[in-house]
Each structure stands twice: as C-alpha cells, then as structure tokens.
C-alpha positions in Angstrom: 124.2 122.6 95.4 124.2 122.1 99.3 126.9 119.9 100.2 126.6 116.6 104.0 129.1 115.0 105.0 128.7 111.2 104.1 129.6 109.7 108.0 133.2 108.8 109.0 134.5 108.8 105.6 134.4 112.3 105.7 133.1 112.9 101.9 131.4 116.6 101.6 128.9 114.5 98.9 126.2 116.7 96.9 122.9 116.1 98.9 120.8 115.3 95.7 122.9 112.5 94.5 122.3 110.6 91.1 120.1 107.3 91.0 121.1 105.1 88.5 118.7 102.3 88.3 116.7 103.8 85.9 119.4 103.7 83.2 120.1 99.3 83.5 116.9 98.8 81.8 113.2 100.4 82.6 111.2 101.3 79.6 111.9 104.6 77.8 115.2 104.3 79.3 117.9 106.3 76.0 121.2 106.1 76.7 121.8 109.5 74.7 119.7 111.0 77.1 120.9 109.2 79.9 124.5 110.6 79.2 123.0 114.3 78.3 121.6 113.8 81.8 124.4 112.4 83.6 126.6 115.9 82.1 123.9 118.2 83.4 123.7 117.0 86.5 127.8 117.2 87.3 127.1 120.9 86.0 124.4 121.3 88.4 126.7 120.4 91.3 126.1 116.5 91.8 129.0 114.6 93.0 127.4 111.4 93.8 126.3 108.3 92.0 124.9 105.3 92.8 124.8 102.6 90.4 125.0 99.1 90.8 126.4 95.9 88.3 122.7 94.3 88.5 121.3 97.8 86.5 121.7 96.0 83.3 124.1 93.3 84.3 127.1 96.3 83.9 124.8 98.6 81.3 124.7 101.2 84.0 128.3 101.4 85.0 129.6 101.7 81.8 127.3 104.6 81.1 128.8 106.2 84.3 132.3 105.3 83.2 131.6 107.5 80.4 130.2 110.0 82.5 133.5 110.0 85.1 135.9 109.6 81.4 134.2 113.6 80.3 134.7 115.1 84.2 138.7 113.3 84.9 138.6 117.0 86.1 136.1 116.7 88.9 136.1 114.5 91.9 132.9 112.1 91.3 132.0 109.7 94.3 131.2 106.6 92.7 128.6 103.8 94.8 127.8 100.6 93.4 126.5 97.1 94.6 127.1 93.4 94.2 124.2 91.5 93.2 123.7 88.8 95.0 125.5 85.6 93.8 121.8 83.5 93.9 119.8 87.0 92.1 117.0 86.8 94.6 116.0 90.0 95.8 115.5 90.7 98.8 118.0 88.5 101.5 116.3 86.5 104.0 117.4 84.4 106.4 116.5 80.9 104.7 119.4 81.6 102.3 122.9 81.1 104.2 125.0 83.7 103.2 127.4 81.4 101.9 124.8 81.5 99.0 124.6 84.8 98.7 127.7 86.9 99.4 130.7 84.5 99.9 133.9 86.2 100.0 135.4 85.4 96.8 132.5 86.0 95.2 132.3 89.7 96.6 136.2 90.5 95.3 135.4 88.9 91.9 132.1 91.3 91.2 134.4 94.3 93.0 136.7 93.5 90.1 134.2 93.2 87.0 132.8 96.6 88.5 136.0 98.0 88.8 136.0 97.2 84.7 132.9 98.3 83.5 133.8 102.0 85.7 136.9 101.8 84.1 138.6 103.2 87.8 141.2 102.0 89.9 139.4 102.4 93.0 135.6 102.4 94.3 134.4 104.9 96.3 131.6 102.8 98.2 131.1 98.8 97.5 127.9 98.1 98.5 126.2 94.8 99.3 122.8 94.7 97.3 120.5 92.6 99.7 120.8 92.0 103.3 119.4 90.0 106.1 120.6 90.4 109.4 121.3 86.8 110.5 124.7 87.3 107.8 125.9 90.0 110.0 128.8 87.7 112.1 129.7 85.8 109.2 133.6 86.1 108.6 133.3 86.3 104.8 131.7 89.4 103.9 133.6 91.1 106.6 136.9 90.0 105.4 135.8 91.2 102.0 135.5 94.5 103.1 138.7 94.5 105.2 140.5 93.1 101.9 139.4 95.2 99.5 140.1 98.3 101.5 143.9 97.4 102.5 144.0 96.6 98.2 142.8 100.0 97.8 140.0 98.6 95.3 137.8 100.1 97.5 137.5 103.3 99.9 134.0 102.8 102.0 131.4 99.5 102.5 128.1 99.9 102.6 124.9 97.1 102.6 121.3 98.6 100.8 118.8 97.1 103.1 115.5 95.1 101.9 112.5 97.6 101.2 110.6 98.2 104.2 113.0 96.6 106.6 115.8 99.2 107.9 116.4 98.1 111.7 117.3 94.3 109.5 120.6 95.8 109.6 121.7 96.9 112.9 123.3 93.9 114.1 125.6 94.3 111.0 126.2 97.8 112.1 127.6 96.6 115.2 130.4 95.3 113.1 132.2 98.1 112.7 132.6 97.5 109.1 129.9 99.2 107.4 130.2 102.5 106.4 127.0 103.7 104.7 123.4 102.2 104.6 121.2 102.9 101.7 117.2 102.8 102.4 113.9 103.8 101.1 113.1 106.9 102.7 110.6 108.7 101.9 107.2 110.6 102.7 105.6 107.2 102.9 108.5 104.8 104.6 109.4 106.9 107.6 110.1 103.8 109.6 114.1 104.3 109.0 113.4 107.1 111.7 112.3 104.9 114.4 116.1 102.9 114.7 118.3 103.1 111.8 118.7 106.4 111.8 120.0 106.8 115.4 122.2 103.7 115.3 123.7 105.3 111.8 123.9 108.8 114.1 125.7 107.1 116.7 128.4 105.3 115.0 128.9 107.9 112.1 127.6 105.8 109.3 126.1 107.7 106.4 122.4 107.1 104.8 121.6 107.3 101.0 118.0 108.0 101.0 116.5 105.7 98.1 112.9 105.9 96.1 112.2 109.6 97.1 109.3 109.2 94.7 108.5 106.2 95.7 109.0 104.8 92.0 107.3 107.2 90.7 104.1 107.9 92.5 105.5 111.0 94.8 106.0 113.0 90.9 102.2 113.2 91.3 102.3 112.5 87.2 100.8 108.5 87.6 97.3 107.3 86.9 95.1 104.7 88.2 94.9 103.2 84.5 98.7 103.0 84.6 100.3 99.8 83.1 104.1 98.8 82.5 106.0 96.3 80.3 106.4 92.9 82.4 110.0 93.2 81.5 109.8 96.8 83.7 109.9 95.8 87.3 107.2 98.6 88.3 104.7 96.3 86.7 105.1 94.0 89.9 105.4 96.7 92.1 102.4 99.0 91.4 99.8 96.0 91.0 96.2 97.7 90.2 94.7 97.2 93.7 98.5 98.6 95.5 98.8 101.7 92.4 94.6 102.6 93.8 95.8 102.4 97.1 98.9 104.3 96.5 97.7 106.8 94.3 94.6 108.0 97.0 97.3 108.4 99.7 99.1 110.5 96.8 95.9 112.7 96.8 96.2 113.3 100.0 99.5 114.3 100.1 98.6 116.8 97.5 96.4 118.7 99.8 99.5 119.6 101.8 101.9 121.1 99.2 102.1 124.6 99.6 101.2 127.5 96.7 104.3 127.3 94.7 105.4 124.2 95.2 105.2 121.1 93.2 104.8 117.2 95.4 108.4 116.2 94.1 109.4 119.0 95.5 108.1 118.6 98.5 109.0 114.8 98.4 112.7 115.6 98.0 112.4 118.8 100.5 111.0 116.6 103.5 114.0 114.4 103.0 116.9 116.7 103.4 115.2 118.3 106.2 116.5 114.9 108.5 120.4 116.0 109.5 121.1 112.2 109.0 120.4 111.9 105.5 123.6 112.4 103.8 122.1 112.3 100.0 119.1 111.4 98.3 119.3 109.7 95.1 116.6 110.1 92.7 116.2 108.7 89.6 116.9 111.4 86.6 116.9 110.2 83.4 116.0 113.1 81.1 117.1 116.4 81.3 114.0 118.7 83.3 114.3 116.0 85.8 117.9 117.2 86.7 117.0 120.4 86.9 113.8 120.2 88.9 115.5 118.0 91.3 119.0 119.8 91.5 117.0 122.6 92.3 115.6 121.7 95.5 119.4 121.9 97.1 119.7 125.7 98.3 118.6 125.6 102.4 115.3 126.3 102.2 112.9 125.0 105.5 110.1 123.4 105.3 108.9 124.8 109.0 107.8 122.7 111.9 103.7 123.0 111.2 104.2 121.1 107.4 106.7 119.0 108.8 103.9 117.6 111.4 101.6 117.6 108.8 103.6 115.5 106.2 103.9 112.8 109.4 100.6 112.1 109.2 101.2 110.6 105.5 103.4 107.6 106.8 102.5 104.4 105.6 104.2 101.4 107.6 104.1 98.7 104.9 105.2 95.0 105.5 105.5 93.0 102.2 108.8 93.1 101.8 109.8 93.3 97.6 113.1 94.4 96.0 
C-alpha cells in the first residue's frame, strides 16, 4: 500500500482509504461482513476511514469502533462528519448557518461521535454540507479552534455539495480548514479547475469521494436497475439519469486497456493527480478490498490514456447529496 501525505497535518495516510457510507444503511449492507471487511482492509495496508454520525445515525461508527478496539496496535486515522443540525443535504445559502452548524451544536455531535468511536480524540471532524456564504461566520470557526486546543480533535475538514467544489474556497481562505472531501472522479473532474490548486497552495488535503460514481464506474449496473426507496441510489440513478449514465459508462469501457478492469481504471486515474491525498471507496464485502487495495503499488497510467480518459468528463449541475 502506497502511502500521501494528507496536507499540513503531515499524516503519511494509505492512499486507498475506507468509505464508510455504505455500512449506515444501503441495502445488502451485513454488518458481519462489514467487520470481516473492515479487518482485511487494515491487513491490506489501509490506515484511513471516513465515516460519518449520519451513516446510520451512529451505526457506522460504532462498527469502526469495533474495527479500531481489534487494531489498538496500529495507528488508524479516523474522519467523520456532523450532519447538519436541519438534515438537509446539501447547504445552500437560503439556510443561515445558524441553522445548520451553530457552534454548540458542532461540540455536542463532536462528543456523541467521540462515543459511538469509543476514542479520546478525532483525527479529522468534518462538516457534512457546505455553502460558501457560512465561510466568515464566527461559530463554526471557533468550533474548530475549540475542539483542537480540547484535544477532541486533531484536523477540520468541510465535504463540499456534489458537483460544487470551488463552493468552498472562500472558507479555505480561513485558514481553518484542513482537508476537503469531494467527488472526484472519471466523470466530476471539475475539482481540477480551482479546488485543487487552492487546496495545493495552502497545504490542505483532498479525500477523493464516489470513485465509482455510486456504483456505475464497477461497470456491473444495468439499465433495468431498481433500488429500495429506503436506499438513497434510488433517487440518484432515476431511469432517464441511470440510461444516460450507463451509455457514458460504455464509452468509458472502450478505453480500459487489456488487463484491466473499469474500477480499476476508475481508481487508477485518481491517484494519478499528486493532490489527491486518498480516495475512499466504498468496500463492503471482502473481493472488494482486495480489488481495490490492489490498485496502490505505483503503476502509471501514461500520458496518451490520461488524455483519453479527459474526454469522459461530464460537468453536471443538479446539485444532490
């Protein structure tokens, strides 16, 4: 496992990290396998997790607590998120923040997530929405400032709205964020255009969510596809966006090379950006960690599939969770 530094904290962080979303609640999510997973990965080499209390209101925590309880011996990195105090995904700028992320607010979750991880100390809080017109307000920053000198936490970090990275910069600016986590992948490039050299400049690291893009990068969905209206992919792949999706996937698939496989390839065009400190893909069974895992060893994609796999980007505007 290839190791990035995650920005001025100065973490060496695995760079396929562990997406825990999966685990809170999607269909055919099994806690046993969940856990067997969890184990396999830290064997592989993963040293960072991103979970958040909203995966299950706590459910995916406490799975990781177990996780961090059977490894005491290895040094874990642990990310979560406060949900936001209205549970409206994404932030916009109609809600004050006051709503949203007030500061007592932000200690009180820090706490109950300090619980259900059964830890003394946070690697990376993380605010779970964001709009950019919150970036001056005293609260959240004091919150961060707080629960750093209380050693609750080590690092701050705000996951931006799908689709919108540069709504982040001005909080940036701040000096108080430490990490950014976005949807990057072969798709949602658009993190490229500004995020990524702001984050450059000022040493702030980027998780690199939805590699697959939930799911459709494995190359394994159909157009006939359906989900539980309890599983939030059911309002994310609606029929006319999973056609849509699924014919750009063909024509991704035209570009893998022989002996590769399009997750693969999804995961590989990531950690060929320097900035990306570790992508975080869902793996909640077993071949999953080890497909994934397995992409970590230096290999190069080369310059003529890299221009190729530019062509695929797909600037999308419909900002969902």
């Amino acid at each position: 496992m290839q190791t990035r530094r995650f920005g001025r904290l100065g973490w060496q962080v695995s760079e396929i990290g562990y997406g825990m979303w999966g685990m809170g609640g999607w269909s055919g999510s099994d806690d046993a396998e969940s856990l067997a997973s969890l184990d396999q990965s830290v064997a592989a080499g993963v040293n960072f997790f991103d979970t958040a209390y909203a995966y299950g209101d706590g459910h995916s925590e406490q799975l990781l607590a177990q996780t961090l309880r059977a490894h005491a011996d290895r040094t874990l990195y642990v990310a979560t998120k406060v949900p936001p105090k209205n549970r409206k995904w994404p932030g916009t700028a109609a809600t004050p923040v006051a709503e949203v992320f007030p500061y007592d607010y932000i200690v009180e979750m820090t706490e109950k997530s300090l619980q259900n991880l059964g830890v003394e100390r946070i690697h990376l809080q993380q605010l779970h929405v964001w709009d950019d017109t919150w970036a001056a307000d005293e609260g959240w920053q004091r919150a961060a400032e707080d629960l750093k000198k209380a050693g609750k936490i080590e690092g701050f970090g705000i996951s931006v709205n799908r689709w919108e990275p540069a709504n982040v910069l001005q909080a940036l600016e701040t000096g108080k964020v430490d990490a950014v986590q976005v949807v990057y992948n072969l798709f949602d490039q658009n993190p490229e255009d500004a995020l990524f050299p702001a984050a450059q400049r000022l040493d702030v690291a980027i998780i690199a969510r939805v590699p697959f893009d939930e799911g459709s990068l494995t190359g394994k969905m159909t157009r006939d596809m359906t989900f539980p209206k309890t599983d939030w992919r059911s309002l994310y792949f609606t029929p006319d966006n999973l056609r849509e999706t699924l014919d750009r996937v063909d024509r991704i698939a035209a570009d893998v090379p022989a002996g590769m496989t399009l997750p693969e390839l999804a995961l590989r065009f990531i950690l060929e950006n320097p900035v990306v400190s570790t992508a975080i893909p869902g793996m909640r069974k077993a071949p999953h960690v080890a497909q994934n895992t397995a992409v970590s060893d230096g290999r190069r994609l080369g310059e003529g599939l890299m221009a190729a796999l530019r062509a695929h980007r797909w600037d999308r505007t419909h900002v969902i969770p």
